[in-house]
C-alpha positions in Angstrom: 0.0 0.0 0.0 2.4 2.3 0.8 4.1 2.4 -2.3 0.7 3.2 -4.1 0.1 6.2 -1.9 3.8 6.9 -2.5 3.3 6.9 -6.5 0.5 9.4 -5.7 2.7 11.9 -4.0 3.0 13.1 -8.0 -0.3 14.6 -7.8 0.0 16.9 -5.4 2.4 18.0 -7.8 0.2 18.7 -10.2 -2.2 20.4 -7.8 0.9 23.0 -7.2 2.1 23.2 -11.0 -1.7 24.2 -11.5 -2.0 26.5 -8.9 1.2 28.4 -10.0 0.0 28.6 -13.6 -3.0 30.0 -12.4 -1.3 32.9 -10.0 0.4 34.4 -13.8 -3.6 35.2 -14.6 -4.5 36.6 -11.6 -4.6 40.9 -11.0 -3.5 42.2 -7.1 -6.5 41.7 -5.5 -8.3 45.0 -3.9 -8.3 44.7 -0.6 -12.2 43.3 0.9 -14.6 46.2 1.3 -17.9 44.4 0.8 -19.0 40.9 0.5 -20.7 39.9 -2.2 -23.1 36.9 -2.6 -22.9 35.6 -6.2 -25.6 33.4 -8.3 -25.6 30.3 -10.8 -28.3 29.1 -12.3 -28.5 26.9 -15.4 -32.3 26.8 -15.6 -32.5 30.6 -15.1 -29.4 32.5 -15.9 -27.6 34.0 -18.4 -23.4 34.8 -18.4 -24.5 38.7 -19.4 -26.0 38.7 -15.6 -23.7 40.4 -13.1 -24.6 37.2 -11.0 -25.2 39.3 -8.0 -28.8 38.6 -7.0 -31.1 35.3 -8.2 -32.8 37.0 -10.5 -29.4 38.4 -12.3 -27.4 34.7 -12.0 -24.7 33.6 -14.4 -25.4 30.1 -16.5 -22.4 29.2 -16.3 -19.6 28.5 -14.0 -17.1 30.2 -16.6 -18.0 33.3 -14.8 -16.5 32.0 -11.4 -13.4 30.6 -13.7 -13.1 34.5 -15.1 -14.1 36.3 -12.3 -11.2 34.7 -10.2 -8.8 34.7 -12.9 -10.0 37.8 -14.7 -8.8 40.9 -12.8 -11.6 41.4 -10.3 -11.3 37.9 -7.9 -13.7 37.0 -4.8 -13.1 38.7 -1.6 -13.1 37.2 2.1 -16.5 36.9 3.0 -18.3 36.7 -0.5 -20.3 33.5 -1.2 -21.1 31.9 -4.8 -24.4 29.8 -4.7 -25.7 27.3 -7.1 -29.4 26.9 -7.7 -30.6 23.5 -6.4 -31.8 21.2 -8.8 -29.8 22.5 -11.6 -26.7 21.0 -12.4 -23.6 22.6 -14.2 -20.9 21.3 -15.9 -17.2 22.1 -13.7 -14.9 22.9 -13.0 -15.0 25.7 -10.1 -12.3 26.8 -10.2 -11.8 29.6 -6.9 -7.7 31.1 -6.6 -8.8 33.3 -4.1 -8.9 32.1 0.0 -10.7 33.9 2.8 -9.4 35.0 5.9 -9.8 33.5 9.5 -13.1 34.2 10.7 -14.3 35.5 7.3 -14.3 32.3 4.8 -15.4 32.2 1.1 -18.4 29.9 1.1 -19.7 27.6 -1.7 -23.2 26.1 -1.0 -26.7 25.6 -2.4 -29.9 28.4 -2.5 -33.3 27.9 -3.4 -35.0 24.7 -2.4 -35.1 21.1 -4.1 -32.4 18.5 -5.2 -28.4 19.6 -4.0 -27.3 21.1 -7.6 -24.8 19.0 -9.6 -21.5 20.1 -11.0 -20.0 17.4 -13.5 -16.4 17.4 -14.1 -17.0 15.2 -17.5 -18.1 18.1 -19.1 -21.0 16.4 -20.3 -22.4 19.6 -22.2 -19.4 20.1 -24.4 -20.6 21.3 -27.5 -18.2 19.6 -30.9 -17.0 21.7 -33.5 -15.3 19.7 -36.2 -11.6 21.0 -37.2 -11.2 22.5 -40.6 -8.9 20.3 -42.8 -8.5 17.1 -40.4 -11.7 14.2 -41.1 -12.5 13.4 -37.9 -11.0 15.4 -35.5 -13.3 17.7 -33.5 -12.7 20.4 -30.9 -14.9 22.0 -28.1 -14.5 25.3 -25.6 -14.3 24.1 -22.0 -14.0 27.6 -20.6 -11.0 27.8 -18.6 -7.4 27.5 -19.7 -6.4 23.9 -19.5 -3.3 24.2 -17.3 -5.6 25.6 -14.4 -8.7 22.9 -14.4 -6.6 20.0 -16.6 -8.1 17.1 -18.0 -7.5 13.5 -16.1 -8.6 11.1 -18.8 -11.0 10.3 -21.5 -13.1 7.6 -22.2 -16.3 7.4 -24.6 -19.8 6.0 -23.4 -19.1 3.0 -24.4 -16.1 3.0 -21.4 -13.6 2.8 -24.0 -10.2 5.1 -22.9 -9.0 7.8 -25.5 -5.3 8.1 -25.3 -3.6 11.7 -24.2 -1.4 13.0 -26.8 1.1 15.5 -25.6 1.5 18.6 -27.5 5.1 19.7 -26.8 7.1 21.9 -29.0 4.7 21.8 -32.0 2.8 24.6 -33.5 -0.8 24.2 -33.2 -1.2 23.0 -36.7 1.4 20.4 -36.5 0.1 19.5 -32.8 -3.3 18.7 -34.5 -1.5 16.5 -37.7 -0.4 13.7 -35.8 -3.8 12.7 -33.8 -4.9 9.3 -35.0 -8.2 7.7 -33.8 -8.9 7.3 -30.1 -6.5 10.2 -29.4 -7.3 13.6 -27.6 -4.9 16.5 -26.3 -5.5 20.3 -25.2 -4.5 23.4 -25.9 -5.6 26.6 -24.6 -8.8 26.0 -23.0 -9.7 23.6 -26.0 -10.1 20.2 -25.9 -9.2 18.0 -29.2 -10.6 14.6 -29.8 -10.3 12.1 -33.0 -13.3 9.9 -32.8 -13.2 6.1 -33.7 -15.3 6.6 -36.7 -15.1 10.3 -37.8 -18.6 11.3 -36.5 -19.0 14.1 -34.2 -18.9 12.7 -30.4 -22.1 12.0 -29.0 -20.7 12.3 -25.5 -17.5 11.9 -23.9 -16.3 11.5 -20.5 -13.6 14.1 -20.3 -12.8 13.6 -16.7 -11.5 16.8 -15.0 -8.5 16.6 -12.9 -10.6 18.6 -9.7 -14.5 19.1 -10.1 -13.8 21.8 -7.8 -10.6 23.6 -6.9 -9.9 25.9 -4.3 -6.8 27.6 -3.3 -5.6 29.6 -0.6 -7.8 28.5 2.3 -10.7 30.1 4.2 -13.0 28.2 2.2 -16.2 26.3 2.9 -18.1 24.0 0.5 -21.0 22.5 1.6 -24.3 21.0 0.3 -23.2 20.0 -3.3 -23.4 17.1 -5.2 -19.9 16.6 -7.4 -20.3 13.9 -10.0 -18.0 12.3 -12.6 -14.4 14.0 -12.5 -11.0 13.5 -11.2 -11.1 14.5 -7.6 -14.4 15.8 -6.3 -12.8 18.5 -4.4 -9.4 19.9 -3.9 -8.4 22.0 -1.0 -5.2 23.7 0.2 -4.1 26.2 2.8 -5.5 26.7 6.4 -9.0 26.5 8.0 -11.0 24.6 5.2 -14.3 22.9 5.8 -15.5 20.6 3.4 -19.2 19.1 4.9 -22.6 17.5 3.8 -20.9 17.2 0.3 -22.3 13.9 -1.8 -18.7 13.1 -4.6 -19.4 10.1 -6.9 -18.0 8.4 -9.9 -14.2 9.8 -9.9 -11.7 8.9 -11.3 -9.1 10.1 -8.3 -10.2 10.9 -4.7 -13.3 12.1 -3.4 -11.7 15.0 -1.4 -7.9 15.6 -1.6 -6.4 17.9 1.1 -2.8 19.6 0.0 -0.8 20.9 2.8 -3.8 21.3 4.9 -3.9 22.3 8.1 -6.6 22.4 10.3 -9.4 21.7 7.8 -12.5 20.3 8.3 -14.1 17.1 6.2 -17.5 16.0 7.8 -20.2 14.3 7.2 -19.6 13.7 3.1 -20.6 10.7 0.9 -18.4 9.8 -1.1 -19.6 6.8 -3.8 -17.8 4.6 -6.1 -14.5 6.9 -6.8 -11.6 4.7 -8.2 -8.8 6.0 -5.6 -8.1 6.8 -2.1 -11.9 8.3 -0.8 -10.0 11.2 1.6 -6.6 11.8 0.5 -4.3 13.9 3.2 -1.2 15.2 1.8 1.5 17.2 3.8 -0.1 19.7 6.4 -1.5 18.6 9.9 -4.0 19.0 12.4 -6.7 18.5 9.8 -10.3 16.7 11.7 -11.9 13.6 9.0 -15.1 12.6 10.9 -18.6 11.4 9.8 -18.0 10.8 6.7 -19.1 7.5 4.5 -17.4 5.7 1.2 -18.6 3.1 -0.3 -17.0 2.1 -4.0 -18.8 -0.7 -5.9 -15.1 -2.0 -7.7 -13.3 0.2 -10.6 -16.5 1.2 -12.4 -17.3 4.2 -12.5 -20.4 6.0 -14.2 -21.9 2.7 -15.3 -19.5 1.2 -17.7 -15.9 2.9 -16.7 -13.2 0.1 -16.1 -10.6 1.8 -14.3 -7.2 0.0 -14.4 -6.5 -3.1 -11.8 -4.3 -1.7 -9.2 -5.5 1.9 -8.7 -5.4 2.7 -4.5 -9.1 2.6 -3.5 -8.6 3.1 0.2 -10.7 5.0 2.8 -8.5 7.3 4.0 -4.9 8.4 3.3 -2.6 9.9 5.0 1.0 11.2 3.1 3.6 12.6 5.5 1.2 15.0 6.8 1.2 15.5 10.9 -1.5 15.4 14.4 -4.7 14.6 12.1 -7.5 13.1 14.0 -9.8 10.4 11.9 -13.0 9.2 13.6 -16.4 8.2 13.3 -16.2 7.2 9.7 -17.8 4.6 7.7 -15.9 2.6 4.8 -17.2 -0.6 2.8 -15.8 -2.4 0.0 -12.6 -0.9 -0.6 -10.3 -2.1 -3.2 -7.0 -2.1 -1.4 -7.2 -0.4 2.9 -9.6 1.3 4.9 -6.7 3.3 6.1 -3.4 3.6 4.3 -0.4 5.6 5.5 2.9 7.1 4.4 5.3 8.6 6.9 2.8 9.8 8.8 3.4 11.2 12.5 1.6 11.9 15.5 -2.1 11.2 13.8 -4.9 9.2 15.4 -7.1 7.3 13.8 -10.6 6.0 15.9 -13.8 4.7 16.3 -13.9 4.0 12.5 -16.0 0.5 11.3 -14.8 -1.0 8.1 -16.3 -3.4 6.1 -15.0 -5.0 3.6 -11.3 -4.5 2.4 -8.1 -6.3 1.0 -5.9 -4.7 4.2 -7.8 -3.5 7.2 -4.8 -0.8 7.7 -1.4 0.0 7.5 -0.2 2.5 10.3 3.3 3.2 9.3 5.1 6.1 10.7 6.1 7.3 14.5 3.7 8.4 17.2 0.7 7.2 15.6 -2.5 5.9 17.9 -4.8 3.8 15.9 -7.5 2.0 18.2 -10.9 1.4 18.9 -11.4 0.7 15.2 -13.6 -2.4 14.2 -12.2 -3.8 10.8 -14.5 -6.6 9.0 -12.8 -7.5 6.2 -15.8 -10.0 5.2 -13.1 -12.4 4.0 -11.8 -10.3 1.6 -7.7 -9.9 2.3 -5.9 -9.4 5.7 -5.9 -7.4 8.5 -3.1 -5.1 10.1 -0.2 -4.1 8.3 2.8 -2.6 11.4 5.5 -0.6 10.8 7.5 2.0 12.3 8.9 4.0 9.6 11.0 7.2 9.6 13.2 8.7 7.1 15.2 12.3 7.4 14.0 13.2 3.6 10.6 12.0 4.0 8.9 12.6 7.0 7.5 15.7 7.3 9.4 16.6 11.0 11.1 14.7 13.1 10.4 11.3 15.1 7.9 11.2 17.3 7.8 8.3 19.5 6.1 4.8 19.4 3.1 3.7 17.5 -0.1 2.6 19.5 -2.0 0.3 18.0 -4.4 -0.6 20.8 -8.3 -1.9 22.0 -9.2 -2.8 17.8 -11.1 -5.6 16.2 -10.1 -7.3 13.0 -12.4 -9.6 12.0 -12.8 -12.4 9.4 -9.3 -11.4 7.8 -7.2 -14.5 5.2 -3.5 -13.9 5.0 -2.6 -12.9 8.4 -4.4 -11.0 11.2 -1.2 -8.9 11.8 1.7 -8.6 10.3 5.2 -6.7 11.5 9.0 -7.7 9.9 11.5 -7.6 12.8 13.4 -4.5 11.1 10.4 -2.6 10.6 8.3 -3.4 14.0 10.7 -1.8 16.3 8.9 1.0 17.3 5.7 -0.9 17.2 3.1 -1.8 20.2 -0.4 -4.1 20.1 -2.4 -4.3 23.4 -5.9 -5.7 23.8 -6.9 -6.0 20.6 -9.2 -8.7 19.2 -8.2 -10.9 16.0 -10.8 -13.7 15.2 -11.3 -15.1 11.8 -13.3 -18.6 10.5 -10.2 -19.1 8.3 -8.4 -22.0 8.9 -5.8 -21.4 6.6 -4.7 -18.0 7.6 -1.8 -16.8 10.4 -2.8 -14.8 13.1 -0.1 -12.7 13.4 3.3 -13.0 11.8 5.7 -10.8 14.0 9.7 -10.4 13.9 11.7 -9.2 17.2 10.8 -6.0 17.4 7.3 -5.7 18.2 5.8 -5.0 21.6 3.0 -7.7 21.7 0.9 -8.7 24.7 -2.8 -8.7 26.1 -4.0 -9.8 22.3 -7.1 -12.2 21.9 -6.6 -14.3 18.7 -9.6 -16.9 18.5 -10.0 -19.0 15.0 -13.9 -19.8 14.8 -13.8 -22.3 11.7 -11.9 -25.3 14.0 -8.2 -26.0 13.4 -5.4 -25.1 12.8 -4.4 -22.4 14.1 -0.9 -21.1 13.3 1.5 -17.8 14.3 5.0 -16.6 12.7 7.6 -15.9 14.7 10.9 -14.7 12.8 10.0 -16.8 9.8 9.3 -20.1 12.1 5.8 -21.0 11.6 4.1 -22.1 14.9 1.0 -24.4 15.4 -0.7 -23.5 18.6 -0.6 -19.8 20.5 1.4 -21.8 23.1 4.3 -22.5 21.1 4.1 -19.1 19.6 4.3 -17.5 23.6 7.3 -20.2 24.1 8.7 -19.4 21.1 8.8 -15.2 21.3 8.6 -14.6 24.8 5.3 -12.7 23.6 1.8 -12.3 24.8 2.6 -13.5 28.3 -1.0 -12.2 28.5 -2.5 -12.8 25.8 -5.3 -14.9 25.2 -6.8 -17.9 22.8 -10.4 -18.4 23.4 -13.6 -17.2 21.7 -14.3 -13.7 22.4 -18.1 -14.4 22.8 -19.4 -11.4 21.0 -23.4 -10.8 21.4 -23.6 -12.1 17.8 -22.6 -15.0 16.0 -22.2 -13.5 12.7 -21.8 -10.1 13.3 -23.0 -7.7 10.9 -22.9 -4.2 12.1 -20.4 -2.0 14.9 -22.9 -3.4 17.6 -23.0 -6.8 16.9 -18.9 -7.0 17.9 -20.3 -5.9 21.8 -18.8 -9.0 23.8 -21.5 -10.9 26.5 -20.9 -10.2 29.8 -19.2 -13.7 30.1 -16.6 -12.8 27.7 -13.2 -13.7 28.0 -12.4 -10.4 27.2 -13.9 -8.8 30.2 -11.7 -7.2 32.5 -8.7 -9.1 31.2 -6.9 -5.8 29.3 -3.9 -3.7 30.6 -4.6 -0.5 31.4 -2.5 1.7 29.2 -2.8 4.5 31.5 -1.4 2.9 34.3 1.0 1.0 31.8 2.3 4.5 31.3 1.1 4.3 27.6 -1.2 7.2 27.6 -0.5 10.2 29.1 -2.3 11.0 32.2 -4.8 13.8 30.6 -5.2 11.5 27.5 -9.4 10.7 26.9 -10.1 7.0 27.7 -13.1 5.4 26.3 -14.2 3.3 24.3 -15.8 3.1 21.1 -19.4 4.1 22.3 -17.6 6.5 24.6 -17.8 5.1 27.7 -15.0 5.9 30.4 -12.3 3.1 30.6 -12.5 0.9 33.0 -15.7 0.2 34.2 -14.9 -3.3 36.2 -11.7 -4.7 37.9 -9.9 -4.0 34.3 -10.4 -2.3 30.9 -11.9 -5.1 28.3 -10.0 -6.3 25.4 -11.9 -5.1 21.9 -13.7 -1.7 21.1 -16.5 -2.0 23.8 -16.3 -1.4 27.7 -18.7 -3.1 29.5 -20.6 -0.8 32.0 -20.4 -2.6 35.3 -22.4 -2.3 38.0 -19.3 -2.5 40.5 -17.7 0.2 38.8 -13.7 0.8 40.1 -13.1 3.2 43.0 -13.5 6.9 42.2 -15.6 6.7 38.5 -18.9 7.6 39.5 -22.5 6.4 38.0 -23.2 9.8 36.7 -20.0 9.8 34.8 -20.8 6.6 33.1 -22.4 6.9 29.4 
């Protein structure tokens, strides 16, 4: 995984080349004297509208594209509103940022469906090319370099091939396409169709839907269809919310050099890469937020290439980000994939459905109180420490946490650390059950701190555990073997349901192995003394003799000396 995420480090490259082409078209801005509220309708307006009240919007969002680029630019403060239940072909494109307290804000007016903006540009209107039989061209609005194209496909799914323009004149640029090829220039698009008739509709996929630079922004109550990335973010104080991003070809949201942004509450369907994408930056908040991906299709019949990182979240070298109370199914590759990462916390997260639960790599990371399903669909936790001078963002930060998670119904292995990469690593009181027969529970080299782990195999025998390449039969031999999990436990963690289905079901019955037989990680000097403690309902840890292995403490009615019953949740 990492290396995916790591090959994906180029586009926030071309996020900053795009950005820096776009600052050569922008005028000084004039200091902010008045906000402004602009309109877009494409039911009701017209681009000759000054776009300042609903019954004066613009058609089109080529007026946001030229009034940001053209010599006046949004102001701190000022608002551009879509009509709902119109829908607009992309991208908004917004160089301007607010300031802190006074954002820039994208949302809906007017009541009905959220508006849509398309990045596929599904309006394009064809215009064949003098002199070349089959070659057509259309006006997307905005200079290429700003809002590129990702790729093109037809409606048939079928890809169109990019064809790079280099040196050449125009002329000569447009001589060598051939069929199935398509290239830019300017703020034209160029397409040679398979069989030399004007396109009936092509799937030009933007590289952002919507693109916003300089921070200060908020975008809320939109529905984003059919582009690259949904929305694209950088700077300071963003808050993306109650967004609904579908049918991508790149990442729902993607957060460059963020830092303290804000993604809640979005829906984020069937996009072919990583579903929140965290790049550089820190202190950003993901919470509430839901992606689901049906495979690599895409708007019906789109076959995005094998391979592509469809994970929940990712996090690149960026620093302190806090991930909770998110929902991720069917993912092509992890719920949560990292890259140098330090100091982040991921939590109370329930995945379902993935080919690696997660893969906390970094320093100083917590990840716990997650509940990973992988519905027998690849394996579950993937260890590492990992720092490096020239690619972490700062310097080490300390151990990584991995405590008080359940990864269920993994193949492969439950865990998984190499001895030269799981120094640095810790696993307490986490819960690893699986009907597999076939798969390891953990394999684990020297370096890893492991103890007060419940492993439990619910399809019979055999079990089996790795230690430094020796593969080991029973969890006895693997204790005897590593001078590991003195406390840990075999046995059947007795959740309320047999065949758990949903967070709830992985609740254990008060009989539960698992009850009162954790470590305290407070006590344990783990987490600091001010540190919250709860679990993934959040109820205070402990509530009996001991905090419980898994995500859930059980409320007891002998509660431990000095936690009283109106404390309890």
């Amino acid at each position: 995984m990492m290396s995916v995420l790591h090959s994906a480090r180029g586009w926030a490259t071309v996020f900053r080349k795009a950005s820096a082409i776009a600052a050569l078209f922008v005028a000084s801005q004039i200091p902010c004297a008045e906000a402004t509220t602009y309109y877009v309708s494409s039911s009701q307006g017209n681009d000759t509208n000054s776009g300042t009240n609903p019954a004066a919007a613009w058609l089109t969002v080529s007026n946001i594209y030229n009034h940001s680029y053209g010599g006046r630019s949004f102001r701190p403060g000022d608002s551009i509103l879509f009509r709902a239940g119109d829908s607009f072909d992309g991208p908004v494109v917004v160089n301007q940022g607010g300031t802190n307290g006074v954002p820039i804000t994208l949302d809906r007016y007017g009541s009905g469906a959220n508006p849509i903006i398309y990045g596929d540009t599904p309006h394009a209107v064809w215009q064949a090319v003098a002199g070349y039989t089959g070659l057509y061209a259309a006006d997307l609005g905005c200079l290429l370099p700003v809002a590129p194209i990702d790729r093109v496909y037809d409606t048939n799914g079928l890809v169109y091939y990019h064809l790079l323009q280099g040196t050449n004149t125009l002329a000569n640029y447009l001589s060598t396409f051939t069929n199935t090829c398509w290239g830019s220039s300017g703020n034209y698009a160029y397409v040679m169709t398979r069989n030399s008739n004007a396109p009936a509709q092509l799937h030009l996929f933007r590289t952002s839907v919507v693109l916003l630079s300089g921070g200060y922004h908020i975008i809320q109550n939109l529905q984003i269809g059919n582009g690259g990335a949904g929305i694209s973010v950088d700077g300071q104080s963003n808050i993306v919310r109650n967004n609904l991003i579908h049918d991508g070809t790149k990442s729902g949201i993607m957060v460059y050099d963020g830092v303290g942004t804000q993604v809640v509450s979005n829906t984020i369907l069937n996009n072919g890469y990583t579903m929140i994408y965290l790049v550089g930056g820190g202190n950003n908040w993901v919470s509430y937020n839901t992606g689901i991906t049906n495979g690599r299709t895409i708007c019906g019949n789109v076959v995005l290439p094998a391979g592509w990182d469809t994970s929940g979240v990712g996090l690149d070298a960026s620093t302190n980000n806090l991930v909770e109370h998110n929902y991720f199914a069917h993912m092509n590759q992890a719920f949560f994939d990292y890259y140098f990462e330090e100091g982040s916390e991921v939590r109370y997260n329930y995945g379902f459905h993935a080919s690696c639960g997660a893969s906390p790599s970094g320093t100083g990371l917590l990840f716990h109180h997650n509940i990973l399903d992988l519905d027998g669909a690849g394996s579950g936790l993937s260890v590492s420490y990992a720092y490096d001078s020239t690619q972490s963002p700062g310097p080490a930060t300390g151990t990584n946490l991995i405590y008080n998670n359940v990864i269920y119904n993994f193949t492969g292995y439950g865990c998984y650390g190499t001895s030269n990469s799981s120094a640095g690593v810790c696993l307490r009181n986490n819960i690893f059950v699986t009907p597999s027969t076939t798969t390891i529970m953990a394999s684990m080299g020297q370096g890893v701190d492991l103890n007060y782990n419940l492993y439990f195999c619910s399809g019979g025998t055999p079990k089996q555990w790795t230690w430094n390449s020796a593969r080991e039969a029973t969890f006895g031999v693997f204790q005897a073997a590593s001078g590991k999990e003195a406390n840990g436990i075999y046995a059947n963690p007795q959740f309320v349901s047999a065949s758990p289905t949903n967070a709830a079901d992985f609740q254990v019955k008060s009989n539960s192995p698992c009850v009162d037989a954790d470590q305290n990680l407070k006590l344990a000097g783990w987490l600091a003394p001010a540190a919250p403690y709860q679990d993934y309902l959040g109820t205070k840890i402990p509530q009996g003799a001991g905090p419980d292995i898994g995500t859930y403490e059980m409320i007891s009615l002998n509660p431990p000396t000095g936690v009283h019953l109106d404390n309890l949740h």
